[in-house]
PDB file of the backbone (N, CA, C, O) and the ligand in Angstrom, with CONECT records:
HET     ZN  A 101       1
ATOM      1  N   UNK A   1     102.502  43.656 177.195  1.00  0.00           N
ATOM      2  CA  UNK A   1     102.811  44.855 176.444  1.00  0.00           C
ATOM      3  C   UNK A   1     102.929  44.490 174.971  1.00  0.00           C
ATOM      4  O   UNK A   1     103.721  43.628 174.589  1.00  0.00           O
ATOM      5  N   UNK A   2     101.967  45.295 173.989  1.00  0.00           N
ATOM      6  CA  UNK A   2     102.516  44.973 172.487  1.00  0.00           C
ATOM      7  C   UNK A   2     102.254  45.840 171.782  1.00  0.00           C
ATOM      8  O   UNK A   2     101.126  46.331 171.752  1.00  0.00           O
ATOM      9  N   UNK A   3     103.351  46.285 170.956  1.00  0.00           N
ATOM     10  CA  UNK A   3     103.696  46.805 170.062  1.00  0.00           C
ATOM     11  C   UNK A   3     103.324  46.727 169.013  1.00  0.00           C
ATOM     12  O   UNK A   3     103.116  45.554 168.703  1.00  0.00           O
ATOM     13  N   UNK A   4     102.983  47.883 167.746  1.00  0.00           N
ATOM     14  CA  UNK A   4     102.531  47.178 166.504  1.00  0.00           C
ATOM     15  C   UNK A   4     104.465  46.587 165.437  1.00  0.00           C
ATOM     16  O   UNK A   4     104.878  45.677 164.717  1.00  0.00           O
ATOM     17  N   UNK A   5     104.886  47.684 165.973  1.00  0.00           N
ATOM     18  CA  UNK A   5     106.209  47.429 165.271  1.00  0.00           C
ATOM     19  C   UNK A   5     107.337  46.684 165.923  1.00  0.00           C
ATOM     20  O   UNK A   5     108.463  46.702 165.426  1.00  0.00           O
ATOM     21  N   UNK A   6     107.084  46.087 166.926  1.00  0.00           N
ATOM     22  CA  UNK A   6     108.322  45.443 168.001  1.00  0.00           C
ATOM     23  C   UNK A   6     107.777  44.020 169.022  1.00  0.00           C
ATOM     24  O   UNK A   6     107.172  44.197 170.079  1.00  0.00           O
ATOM     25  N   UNK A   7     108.102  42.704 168.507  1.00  0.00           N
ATOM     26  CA  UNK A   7     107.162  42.162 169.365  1.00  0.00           C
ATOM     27  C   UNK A   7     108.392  42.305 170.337  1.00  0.00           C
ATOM     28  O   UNK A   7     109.473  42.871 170.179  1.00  0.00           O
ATOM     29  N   UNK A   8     107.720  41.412 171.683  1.00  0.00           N
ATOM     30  CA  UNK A   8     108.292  40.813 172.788  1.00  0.00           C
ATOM     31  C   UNK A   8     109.653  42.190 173.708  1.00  0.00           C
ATOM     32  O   UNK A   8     110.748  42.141 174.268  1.00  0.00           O
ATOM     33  N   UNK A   9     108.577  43.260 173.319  1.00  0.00           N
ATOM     34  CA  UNK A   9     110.018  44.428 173.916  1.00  0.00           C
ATOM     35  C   UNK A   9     110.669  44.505 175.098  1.00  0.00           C
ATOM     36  O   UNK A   9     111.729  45.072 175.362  1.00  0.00           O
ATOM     37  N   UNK A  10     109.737  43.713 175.974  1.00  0.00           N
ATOM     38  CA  UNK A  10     110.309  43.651 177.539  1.00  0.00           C
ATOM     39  C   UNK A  10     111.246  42.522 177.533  1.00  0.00           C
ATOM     40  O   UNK A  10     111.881  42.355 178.575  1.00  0.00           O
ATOM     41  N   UNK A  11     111.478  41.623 176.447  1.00  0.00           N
ATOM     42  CA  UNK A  11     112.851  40.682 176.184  1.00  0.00           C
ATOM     43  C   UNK A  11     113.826  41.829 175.738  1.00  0.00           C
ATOM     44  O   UNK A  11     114.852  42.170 176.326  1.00  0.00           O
ATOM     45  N   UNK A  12     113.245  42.421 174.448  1.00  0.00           N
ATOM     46  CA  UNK A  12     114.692  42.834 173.519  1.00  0.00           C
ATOM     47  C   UNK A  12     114.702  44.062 173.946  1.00  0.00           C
ATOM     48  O   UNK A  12     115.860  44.374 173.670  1.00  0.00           O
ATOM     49  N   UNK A  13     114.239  44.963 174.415  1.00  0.00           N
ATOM     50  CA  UNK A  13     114.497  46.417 174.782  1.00  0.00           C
ATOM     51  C   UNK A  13     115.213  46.678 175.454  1.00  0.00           C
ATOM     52  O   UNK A  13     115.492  45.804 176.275  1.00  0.00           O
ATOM     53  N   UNK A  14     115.757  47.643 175.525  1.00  0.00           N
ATOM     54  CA  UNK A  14     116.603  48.380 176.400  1.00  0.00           C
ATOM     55  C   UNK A  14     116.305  49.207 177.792  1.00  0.00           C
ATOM     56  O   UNK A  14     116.365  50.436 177.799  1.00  0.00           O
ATOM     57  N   UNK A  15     115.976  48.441 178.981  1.00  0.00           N
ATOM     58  CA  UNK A  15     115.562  48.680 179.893  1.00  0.00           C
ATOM     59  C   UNK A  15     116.276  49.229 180.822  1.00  0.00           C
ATOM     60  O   UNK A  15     117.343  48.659 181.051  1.00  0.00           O
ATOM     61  N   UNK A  16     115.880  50.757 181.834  1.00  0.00           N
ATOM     62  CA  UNK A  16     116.357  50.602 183.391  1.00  0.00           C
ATOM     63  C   UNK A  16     116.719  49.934 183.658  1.00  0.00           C
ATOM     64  O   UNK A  16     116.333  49.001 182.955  1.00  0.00           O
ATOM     65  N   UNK A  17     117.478  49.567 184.482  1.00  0.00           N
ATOM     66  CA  UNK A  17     117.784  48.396 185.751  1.00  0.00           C
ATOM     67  C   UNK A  17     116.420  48.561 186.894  1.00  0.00           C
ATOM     68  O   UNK A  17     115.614  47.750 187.351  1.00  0.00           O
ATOM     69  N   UNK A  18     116.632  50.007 187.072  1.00  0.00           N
ATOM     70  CA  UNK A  18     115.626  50.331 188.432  1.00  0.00           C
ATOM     71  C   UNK A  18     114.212  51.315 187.994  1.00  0.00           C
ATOM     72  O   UNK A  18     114.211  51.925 186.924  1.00  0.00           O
ATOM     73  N   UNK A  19     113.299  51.365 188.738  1.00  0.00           N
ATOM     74  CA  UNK A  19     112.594  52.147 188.256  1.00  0.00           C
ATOM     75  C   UNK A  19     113.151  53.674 187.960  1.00  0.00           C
ATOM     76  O   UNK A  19     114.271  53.800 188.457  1.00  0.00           O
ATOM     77  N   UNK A  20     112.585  55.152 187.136  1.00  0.00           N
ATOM     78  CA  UNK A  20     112.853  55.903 186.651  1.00  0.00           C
ATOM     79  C   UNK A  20     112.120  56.514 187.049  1.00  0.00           C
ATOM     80  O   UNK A  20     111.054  56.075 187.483  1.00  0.00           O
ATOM     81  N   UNK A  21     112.608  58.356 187.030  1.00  0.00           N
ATOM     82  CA  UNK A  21     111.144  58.773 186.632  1.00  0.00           C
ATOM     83  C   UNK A  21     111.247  59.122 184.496  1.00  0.00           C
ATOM     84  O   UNK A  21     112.336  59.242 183.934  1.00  0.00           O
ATOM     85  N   UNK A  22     109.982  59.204 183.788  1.00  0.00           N
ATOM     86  CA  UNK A  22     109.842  59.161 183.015  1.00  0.00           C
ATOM     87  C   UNK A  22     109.768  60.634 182.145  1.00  0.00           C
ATOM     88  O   UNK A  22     108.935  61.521 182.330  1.00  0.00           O
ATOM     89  N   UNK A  23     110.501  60.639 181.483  1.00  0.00           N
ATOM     90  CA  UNK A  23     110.856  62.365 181.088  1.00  0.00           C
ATOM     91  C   UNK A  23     109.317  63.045 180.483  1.00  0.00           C
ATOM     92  O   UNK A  23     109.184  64.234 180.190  1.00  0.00           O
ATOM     93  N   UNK A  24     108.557  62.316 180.410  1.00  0.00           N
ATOM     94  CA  UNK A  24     107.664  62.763 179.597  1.00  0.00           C
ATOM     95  C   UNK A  24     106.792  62.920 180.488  1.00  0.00           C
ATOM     96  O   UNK A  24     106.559  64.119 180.641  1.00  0.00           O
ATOM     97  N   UNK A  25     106.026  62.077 181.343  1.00  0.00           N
ATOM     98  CA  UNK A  25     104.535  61.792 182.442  1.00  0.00           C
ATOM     99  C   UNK A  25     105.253  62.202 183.719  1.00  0.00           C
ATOM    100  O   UNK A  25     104.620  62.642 184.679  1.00  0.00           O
ATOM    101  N   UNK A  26     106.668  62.048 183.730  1.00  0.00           N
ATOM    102  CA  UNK A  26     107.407  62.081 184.889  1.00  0.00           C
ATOM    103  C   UNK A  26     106.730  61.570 186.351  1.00  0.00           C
ATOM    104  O   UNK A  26     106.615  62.166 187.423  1.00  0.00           O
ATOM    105  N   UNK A  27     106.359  60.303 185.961  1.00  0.00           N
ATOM    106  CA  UNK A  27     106.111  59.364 186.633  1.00  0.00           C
ATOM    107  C   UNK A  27     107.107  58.206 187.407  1.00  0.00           C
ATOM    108  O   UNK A  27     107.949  57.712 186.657  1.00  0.00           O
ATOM    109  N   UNK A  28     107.108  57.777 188.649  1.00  0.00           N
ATOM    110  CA  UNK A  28     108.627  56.798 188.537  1.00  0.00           C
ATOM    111  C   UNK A  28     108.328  55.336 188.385  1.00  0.00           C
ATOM    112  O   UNK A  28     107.930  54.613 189.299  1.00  0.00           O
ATOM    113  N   UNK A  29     108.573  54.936 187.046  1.00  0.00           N
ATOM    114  CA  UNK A  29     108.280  53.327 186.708  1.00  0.00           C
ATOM    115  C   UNK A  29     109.342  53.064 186.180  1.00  0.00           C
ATOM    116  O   UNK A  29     110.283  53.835 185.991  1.00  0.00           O
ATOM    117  N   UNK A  30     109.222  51.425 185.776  1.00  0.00           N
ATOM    118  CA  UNK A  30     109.637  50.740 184.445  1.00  0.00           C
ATOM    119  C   UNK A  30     109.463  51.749 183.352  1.00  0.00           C
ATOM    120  O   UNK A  30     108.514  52.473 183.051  1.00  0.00           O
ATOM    121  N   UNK A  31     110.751  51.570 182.809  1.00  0.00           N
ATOM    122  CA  UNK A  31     110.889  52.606 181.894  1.00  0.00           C
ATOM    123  C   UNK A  31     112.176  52.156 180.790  1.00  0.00           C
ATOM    124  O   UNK A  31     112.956  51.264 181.124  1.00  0.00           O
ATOM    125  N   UNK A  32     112.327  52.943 179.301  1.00  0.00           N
ATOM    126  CA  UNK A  32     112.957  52.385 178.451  1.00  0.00           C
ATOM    127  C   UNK A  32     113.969  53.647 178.638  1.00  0.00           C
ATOM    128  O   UNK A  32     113.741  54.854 178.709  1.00  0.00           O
ATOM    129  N   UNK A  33     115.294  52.824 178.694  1.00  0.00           N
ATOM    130  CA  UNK A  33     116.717  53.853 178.735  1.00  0.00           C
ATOM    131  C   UNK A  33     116.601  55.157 177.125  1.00  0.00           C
ATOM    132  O   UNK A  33     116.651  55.032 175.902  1.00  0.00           O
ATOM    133  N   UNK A  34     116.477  56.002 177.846  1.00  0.00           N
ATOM    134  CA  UNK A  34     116.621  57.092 176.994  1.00  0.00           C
ATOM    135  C   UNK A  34     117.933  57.130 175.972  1.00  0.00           C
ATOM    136  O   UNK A  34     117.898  57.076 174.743  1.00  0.00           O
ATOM    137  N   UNK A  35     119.219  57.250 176.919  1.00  0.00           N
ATOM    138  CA  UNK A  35     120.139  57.048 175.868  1.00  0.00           C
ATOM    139  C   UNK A  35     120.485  56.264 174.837  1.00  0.00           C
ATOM    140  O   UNK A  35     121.477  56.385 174.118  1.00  0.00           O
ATOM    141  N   UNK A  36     119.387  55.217 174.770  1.00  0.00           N
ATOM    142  CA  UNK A  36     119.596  54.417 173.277  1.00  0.00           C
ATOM    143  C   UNK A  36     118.838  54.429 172.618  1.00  0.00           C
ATOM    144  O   UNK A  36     118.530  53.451 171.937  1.00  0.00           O
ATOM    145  N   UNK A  37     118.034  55.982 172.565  1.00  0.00           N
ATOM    146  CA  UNK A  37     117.222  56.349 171.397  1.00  0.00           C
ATOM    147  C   UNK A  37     118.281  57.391 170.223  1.00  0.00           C
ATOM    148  O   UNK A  37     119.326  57.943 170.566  1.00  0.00           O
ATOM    149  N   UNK A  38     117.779  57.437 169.081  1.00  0.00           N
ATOM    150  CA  UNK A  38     118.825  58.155 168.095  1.00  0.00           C
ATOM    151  C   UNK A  38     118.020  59.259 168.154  1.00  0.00           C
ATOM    152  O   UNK A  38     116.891  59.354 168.636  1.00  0.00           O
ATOM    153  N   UNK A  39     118.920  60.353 167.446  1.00  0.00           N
ATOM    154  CA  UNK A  39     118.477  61.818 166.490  1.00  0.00           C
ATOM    155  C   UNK A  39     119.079  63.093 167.976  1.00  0.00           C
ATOM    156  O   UNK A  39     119.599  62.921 169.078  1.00  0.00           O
ATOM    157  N   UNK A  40     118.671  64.195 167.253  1.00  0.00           N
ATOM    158  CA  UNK A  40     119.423  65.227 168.534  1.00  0.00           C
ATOM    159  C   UNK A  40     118.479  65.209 170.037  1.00  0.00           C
ATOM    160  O   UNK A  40     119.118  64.977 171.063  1.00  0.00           O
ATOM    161  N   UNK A  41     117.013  65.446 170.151  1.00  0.00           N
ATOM    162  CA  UNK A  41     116.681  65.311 171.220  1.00  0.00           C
ATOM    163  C   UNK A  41     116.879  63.964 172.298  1.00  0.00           C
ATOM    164  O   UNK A  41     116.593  62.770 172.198  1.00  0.00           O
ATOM    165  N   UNK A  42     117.556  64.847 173.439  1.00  0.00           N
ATOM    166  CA  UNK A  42     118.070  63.826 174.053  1.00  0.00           C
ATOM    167  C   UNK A  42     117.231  63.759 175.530  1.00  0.00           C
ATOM    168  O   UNK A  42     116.864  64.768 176.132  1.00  0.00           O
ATOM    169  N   UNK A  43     116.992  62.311 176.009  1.00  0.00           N
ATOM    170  CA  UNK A  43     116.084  62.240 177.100  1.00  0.00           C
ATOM    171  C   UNK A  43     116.571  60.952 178.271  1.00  0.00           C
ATOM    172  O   UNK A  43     117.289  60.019 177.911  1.00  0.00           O
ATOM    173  N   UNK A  44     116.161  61.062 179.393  1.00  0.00           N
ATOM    174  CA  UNK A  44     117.013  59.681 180.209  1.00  0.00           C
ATOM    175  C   UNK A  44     116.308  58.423 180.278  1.00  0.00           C
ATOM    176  O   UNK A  44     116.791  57.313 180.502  1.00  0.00           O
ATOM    177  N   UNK A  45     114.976  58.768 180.033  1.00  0.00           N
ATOM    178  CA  UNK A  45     113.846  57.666 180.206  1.00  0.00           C
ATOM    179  C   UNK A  45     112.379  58.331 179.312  1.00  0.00           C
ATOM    180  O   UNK A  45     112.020  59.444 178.928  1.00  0.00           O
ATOM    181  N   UNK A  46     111.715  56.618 179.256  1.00  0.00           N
ATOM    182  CA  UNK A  46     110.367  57.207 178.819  1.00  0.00           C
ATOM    183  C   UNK A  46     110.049  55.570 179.034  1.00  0.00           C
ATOM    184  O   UNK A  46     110.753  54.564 178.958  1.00  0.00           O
ATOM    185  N   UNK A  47     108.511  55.833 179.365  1.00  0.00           N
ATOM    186  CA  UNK A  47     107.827  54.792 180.388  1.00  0.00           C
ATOM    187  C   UNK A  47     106.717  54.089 179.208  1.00  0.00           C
ATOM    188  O   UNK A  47     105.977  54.854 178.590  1.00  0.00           O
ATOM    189  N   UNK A  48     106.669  52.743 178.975  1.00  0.00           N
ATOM    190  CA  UNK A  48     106.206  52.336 177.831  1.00  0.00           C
ATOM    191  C   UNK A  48     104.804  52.808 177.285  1.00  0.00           C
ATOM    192  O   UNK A  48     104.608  52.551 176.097  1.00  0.00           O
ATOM    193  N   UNK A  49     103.694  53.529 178.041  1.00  0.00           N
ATOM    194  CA  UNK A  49     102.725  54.429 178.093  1.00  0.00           C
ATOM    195  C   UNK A  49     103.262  55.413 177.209  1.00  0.00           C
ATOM    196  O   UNK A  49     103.037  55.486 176.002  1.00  0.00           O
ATOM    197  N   UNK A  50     103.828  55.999 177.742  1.00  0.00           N
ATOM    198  CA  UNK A  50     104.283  57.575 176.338  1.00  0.00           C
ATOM    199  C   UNK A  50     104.384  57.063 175.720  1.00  0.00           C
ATOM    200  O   UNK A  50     103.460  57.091 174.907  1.00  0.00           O
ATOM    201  N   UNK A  51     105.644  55.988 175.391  1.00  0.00           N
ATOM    202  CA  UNK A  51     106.034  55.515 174.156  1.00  0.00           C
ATOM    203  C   UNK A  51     104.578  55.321 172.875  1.00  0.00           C
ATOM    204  O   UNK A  51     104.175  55.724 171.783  1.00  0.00           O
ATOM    205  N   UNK A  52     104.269  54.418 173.993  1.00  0.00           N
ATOM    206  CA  UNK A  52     102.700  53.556 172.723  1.00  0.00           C
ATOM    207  C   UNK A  52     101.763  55.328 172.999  1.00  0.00           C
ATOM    208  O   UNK A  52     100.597  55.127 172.662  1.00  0.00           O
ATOM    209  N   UNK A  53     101.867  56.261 173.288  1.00  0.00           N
ATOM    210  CA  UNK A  53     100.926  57.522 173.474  1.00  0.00           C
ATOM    211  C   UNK A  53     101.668  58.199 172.508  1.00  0.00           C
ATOM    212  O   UNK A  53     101.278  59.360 172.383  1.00  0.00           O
ATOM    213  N   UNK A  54     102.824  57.821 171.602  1.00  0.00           N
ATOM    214  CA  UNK A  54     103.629  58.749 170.737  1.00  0.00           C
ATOM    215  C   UNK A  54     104.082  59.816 171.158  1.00  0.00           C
ATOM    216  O   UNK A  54     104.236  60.758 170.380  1.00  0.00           O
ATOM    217  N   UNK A  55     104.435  59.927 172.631  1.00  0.00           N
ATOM    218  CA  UNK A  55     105.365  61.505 172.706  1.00  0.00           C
ATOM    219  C   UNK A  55     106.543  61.737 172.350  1.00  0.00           C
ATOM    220  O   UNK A  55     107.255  62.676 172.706  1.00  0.00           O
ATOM    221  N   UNK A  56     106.845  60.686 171.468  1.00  0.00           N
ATOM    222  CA  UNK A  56     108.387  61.285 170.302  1.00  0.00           C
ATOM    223  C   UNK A  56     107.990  61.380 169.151  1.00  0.00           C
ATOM    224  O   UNK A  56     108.789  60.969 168.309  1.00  0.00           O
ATOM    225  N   UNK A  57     106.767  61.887 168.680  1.00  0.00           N
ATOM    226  CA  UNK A  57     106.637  62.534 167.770  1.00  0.00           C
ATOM    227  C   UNK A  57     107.008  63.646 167.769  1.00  0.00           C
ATOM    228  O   UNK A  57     107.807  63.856 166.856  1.00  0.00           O
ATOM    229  N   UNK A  58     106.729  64.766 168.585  1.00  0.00           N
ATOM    230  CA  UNK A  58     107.338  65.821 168.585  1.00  0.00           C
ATOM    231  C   UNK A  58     108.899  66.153 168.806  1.00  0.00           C
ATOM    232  O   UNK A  58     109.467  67.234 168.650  1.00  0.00           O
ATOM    233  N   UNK A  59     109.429  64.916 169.214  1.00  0.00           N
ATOM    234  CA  UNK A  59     110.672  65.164 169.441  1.00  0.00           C
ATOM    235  C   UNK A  59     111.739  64.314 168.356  1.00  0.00           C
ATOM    236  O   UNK A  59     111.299  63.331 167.759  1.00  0.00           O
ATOM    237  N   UNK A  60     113.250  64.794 168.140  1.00  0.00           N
ATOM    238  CA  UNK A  60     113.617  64.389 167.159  1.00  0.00           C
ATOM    239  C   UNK A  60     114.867  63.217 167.754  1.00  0.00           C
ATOM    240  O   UNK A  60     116.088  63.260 167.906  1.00  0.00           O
ATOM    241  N   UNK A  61     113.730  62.145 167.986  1.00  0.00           N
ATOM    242  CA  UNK A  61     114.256  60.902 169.203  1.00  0.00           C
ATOM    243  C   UNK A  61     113.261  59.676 168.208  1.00  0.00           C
ATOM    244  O   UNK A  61     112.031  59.674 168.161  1.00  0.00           O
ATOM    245  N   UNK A  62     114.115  58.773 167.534  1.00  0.00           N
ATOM    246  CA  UNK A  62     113.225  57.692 167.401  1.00  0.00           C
ATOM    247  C   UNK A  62     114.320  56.373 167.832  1.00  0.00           C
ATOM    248  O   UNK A  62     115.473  56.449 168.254  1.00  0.00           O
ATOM    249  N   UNK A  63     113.515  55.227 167.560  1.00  0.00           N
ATOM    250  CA  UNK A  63     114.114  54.259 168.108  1.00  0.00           C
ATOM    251  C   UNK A  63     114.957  53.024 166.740  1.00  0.00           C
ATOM    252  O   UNK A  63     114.967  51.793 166.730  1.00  0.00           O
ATOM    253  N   UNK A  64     115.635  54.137 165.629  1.00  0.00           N
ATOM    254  CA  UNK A  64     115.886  53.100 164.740  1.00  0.00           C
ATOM    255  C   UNK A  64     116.570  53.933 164.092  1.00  0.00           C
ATOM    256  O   UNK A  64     116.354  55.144 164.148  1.00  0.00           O
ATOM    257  N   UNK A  65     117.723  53.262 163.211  1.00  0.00           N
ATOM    258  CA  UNK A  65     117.911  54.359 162.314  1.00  0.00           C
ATOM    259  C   UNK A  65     118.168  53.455 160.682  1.00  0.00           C
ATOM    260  O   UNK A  65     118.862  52.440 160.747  1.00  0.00           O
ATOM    261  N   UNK A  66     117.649  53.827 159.425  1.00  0.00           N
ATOM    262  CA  UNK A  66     117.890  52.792 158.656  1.00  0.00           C
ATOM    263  C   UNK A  66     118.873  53.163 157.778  1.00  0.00           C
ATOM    264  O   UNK A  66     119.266  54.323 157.905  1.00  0.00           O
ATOM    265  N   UNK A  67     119.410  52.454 156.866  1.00  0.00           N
ATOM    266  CA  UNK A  67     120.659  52.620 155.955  1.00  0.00           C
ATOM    267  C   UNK A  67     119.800  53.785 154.739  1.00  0.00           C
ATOM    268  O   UNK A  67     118.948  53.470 153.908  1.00  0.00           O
ATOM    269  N   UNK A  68     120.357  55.101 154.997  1.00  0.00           N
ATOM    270  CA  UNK A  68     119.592  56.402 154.167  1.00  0.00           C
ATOM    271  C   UNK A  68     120.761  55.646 152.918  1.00  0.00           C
ATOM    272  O   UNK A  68     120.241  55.223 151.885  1.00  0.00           O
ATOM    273  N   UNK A  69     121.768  55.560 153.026  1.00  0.00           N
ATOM    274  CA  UNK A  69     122.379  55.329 151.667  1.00  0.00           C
ATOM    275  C   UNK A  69     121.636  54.422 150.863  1.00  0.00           C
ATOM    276  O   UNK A  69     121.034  54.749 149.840  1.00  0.00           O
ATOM    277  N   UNK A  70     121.704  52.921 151.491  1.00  0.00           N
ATOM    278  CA  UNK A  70     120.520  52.004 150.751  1.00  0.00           C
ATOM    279  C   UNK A  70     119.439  51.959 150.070  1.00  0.00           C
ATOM    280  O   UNK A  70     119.115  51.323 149.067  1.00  0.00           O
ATOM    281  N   UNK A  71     118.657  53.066 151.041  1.00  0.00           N
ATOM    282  CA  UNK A  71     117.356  53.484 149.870  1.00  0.00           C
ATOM    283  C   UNK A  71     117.750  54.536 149.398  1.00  0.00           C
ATOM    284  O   UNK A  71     116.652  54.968 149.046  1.00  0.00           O
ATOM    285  N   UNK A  72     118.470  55.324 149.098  1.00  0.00           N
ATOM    286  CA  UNK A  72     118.613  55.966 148.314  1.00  0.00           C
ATOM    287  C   UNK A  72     118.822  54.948 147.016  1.00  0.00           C
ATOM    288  O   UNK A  72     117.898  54.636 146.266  1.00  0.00           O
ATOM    289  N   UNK A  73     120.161  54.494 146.882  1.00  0.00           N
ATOM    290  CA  UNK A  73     120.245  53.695 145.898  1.00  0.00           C
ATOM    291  C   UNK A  73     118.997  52.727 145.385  1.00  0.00           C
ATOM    292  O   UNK A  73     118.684  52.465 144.223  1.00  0.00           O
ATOM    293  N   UNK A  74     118.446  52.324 146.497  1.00  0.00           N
ATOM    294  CA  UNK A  74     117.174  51.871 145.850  1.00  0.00           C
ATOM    295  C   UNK A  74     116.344  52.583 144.899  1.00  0.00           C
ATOM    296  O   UNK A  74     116.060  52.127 143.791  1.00  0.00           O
ATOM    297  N   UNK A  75     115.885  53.911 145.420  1.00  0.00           N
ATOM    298  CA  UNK A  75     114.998  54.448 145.025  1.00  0.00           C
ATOM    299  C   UNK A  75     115.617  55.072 143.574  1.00  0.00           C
ATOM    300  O   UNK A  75     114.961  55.462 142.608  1.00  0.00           O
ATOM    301  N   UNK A  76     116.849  55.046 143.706  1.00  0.00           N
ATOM    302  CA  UNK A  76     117.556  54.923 142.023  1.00  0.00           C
ATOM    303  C   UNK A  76     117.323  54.547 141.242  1.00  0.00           C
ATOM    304  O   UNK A  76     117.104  54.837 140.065  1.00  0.00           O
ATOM    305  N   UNK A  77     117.350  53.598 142.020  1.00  0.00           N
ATOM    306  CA  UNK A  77     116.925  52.152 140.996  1.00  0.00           C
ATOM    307  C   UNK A  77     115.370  51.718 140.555  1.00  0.00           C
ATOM    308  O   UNK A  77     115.190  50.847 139.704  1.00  0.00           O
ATOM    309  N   UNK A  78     114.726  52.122 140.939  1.00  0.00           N
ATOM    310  CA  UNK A  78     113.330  52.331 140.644  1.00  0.00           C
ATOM    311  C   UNK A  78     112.869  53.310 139.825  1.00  0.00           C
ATOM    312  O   UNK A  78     111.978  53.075 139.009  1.00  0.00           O
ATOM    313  N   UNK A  79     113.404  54.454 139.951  1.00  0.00           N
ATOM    314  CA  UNK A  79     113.235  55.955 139.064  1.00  0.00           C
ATOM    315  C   UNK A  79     114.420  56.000 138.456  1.00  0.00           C
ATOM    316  O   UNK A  79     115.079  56.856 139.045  1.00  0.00           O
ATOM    317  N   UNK A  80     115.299  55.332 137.223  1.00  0.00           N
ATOM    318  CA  UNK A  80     116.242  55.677 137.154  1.00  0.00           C
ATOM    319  C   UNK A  80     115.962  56.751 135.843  1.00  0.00           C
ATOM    320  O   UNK A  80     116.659  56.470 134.868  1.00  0.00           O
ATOM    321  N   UNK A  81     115.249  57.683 135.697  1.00  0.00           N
ATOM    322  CA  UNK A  81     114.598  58.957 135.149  1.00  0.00           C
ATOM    323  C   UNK A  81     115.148  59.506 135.750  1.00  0.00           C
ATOM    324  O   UNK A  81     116.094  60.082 135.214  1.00  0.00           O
ATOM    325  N   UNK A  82     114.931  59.716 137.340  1.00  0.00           N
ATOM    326  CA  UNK A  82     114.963  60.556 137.949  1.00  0.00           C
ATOM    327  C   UNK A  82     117.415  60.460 138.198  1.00  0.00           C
ATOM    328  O   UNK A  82     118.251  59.558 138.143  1.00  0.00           O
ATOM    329  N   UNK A  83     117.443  61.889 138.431  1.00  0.00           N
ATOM    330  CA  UNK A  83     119.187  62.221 138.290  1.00  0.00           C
ATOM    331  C   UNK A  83     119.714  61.754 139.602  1.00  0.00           C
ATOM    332  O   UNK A  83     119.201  62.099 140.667  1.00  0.00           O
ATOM    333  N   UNK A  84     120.811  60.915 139.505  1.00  0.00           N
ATOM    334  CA  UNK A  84     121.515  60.762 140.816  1.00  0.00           C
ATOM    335  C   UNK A  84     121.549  62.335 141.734  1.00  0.00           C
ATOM    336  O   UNK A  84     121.705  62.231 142.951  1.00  0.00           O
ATOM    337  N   UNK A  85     121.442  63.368 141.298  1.00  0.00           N
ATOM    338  CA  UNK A  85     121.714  64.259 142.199  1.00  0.00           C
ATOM    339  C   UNK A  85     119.771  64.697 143.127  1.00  0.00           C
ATOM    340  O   UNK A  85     119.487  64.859 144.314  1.00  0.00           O
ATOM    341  N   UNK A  86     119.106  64.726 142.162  1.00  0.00           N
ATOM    342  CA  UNK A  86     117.922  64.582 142.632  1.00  0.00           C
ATOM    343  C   UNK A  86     117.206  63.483 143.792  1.00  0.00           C
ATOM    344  O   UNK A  86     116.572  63.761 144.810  1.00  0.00           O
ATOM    345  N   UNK A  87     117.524  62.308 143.290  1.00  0.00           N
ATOM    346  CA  UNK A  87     117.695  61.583 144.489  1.00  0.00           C
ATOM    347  C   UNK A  87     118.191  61.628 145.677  1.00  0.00           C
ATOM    348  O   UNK A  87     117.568  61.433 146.721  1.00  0.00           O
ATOM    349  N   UNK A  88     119.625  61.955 145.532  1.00  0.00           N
ATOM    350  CA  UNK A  88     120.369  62.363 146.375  1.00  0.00           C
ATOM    351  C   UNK A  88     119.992  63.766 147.611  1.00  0.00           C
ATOM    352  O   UNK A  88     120.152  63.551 148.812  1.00  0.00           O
ATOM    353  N   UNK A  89     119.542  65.015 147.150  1.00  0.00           N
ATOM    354  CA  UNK A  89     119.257  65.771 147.496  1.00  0.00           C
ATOM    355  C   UNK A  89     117.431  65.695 148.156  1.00  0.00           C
ATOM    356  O   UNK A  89     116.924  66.210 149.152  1.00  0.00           O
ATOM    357  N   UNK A  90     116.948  64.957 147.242  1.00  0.00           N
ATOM    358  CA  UNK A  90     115.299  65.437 147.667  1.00  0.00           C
ATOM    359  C   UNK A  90     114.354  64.099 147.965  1.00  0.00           C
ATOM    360  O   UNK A  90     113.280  64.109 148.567  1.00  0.00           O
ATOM    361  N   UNK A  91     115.110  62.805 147.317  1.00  0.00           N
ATOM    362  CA  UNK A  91     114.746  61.805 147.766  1.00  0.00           C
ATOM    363  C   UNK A  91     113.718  61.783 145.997  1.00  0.00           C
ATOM    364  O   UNK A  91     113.968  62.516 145.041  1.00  0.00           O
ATOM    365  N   UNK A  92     112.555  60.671 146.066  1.00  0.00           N
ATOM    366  CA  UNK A  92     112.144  61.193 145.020  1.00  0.00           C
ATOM    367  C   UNK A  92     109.946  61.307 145.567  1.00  0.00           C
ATOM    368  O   UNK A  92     109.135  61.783 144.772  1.00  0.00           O
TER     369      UNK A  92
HETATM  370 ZN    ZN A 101     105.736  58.348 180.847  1.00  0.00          ZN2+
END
């Protein structure tokens, strides 16, 4: 299995114990625990096929979440033209 953004996921991922069925193909496999995806849509499983097929694009489920404060301040710091509140609000 490989990923463009994750090597070795069947080490570091967050796996079933047992097979699933898969919220998306609703198929019953190996499958990645739903509850340790972020954002509001919430799901119990998804089978590494959807995953690499992108069916959380449509949904507001990804698998990361990064420091929004950090780049903000970054991106401060790069445009510092641009107004702390502008940044703040719209990004730039
Ligand atoms: Zn699936």
């Amino acid at each position: 299995m490989q990923f463009k953004y994750f090597q070795q996921p069947e080490r570091f991922a967050q796996w079933l114990a047992a097979p699933a069925k898969c919220t998306f193909c609703e198929a019953e496999k190996t499958c990645l625990d739903g509850t340790a995806f972020l954002g509001t849509d919430r799901f119990n499983a998804i089978c590494p096929e959807c995953l690499l097929s992108a069916k959380l694009l449509a949904q507001d489920s990804y698998t990361c979440e990064g420091d929004i404060e950090a780049l903000k301040h970054q991106l401060q710091l790069r445009k510092p033209e641009k107004s702390t509140k502008a940044v703040r609000q719209q990004g730039l």
